[in-house]
C-alpha positions in Angstrom: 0.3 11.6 -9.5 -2.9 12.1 -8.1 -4.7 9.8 -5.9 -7.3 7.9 -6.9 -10.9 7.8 -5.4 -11.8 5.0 -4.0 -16.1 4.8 -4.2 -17.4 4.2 -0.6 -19.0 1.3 -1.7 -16.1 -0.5 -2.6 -14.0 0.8 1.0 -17.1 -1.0 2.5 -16.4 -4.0 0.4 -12.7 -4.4 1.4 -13.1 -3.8 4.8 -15.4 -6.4 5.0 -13.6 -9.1 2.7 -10.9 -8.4 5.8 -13.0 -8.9 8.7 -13.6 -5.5 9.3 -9.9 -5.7 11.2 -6.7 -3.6 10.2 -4.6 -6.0 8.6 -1.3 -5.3 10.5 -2.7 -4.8 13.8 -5.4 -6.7 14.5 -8.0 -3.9 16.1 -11.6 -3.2 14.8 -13.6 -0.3 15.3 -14.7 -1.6 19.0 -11.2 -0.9 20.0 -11.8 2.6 19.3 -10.0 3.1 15.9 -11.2 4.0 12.6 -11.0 2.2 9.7 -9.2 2.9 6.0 -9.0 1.2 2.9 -5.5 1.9 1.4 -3.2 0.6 -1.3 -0.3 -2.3 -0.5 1.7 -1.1 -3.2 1.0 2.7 -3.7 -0.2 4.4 -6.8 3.4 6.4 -7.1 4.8 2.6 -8.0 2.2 2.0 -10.6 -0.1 0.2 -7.5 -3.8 -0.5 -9.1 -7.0 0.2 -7.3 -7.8 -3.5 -7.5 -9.2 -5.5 -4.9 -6.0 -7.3 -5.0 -4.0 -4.7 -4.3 -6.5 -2.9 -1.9 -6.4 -3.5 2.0 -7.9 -2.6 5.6 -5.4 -1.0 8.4 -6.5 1.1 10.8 -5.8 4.9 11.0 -3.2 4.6 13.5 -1.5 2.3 11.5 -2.1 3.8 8.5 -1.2 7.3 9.0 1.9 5.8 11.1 3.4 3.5 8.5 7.4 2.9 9.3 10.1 0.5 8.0 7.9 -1.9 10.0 5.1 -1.8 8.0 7.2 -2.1 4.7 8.7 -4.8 6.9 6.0 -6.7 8.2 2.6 -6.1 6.2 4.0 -4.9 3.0 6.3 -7.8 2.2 4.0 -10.4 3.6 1.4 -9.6 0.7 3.7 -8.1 -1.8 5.1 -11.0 -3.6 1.5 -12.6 -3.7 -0.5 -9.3 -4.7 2.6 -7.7 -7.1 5.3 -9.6 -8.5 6.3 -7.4 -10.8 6.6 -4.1 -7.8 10.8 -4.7 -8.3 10.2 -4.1 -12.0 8.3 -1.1 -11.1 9.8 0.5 -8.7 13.3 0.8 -11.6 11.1 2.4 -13.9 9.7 4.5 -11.4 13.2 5.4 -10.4 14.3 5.9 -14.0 11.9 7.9 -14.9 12.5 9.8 -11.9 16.5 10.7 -12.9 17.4 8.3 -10.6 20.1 5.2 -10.9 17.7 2.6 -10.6 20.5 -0.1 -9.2 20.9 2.8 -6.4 18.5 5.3 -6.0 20.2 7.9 -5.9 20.5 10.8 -9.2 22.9 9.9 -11.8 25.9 11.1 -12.3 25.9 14.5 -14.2 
């Protein structure tokens, strides 16, 4: 899947419907970081490029995501911005070869 665009117009609008902070860290430009707009639940799980589903972190953050981010800013706005993600991420899985109750690739 490739990634879609996001107009620089609307990266200026997110970041400034979030204070012009990274959501999961706090920091603003002045602290020496640089800003990004990315997706809280990524295009390869059917993630739109809604506003809803579009939010600030910082590149540090962003380019460093961990279980802690899937942990802490993830889940905090996932069931909010995508209740259905659970539904998607099986049919994701699915369509993928995988068992979607385990992940892993059926049984041959």
């Amino acid at each position: 899947m490739s990634k879609t665009k996001i107009p620089p117009k609307r990266r200026a609008e997110i970041i400034n419907r979030d204070d012009r902070k990274c959501l999961w860290c706090g920091r603003s430009v002045v602290d020496g970081i640089k800003l990004e707009v990315d997706h809280v639940v990524s295009e390869a799980f059917q993630g739109s490029s809604t506003g809803d589903n579009l939010g600030t972190l910082c590149n540090e953050c962003n380019g460093g995501k961990s279980s802690d981010y899937f942990g802490n800013y993830l889940l905090t706005t996932l069931l909010i911005k995508a209740p259905n993600i659970f539904d998607n991420i099986k049919n994701h899985n699915t369509e993928s070869g995988l068992n979607p109750d385990t992940e892993k690739p059926h049984d041959g």
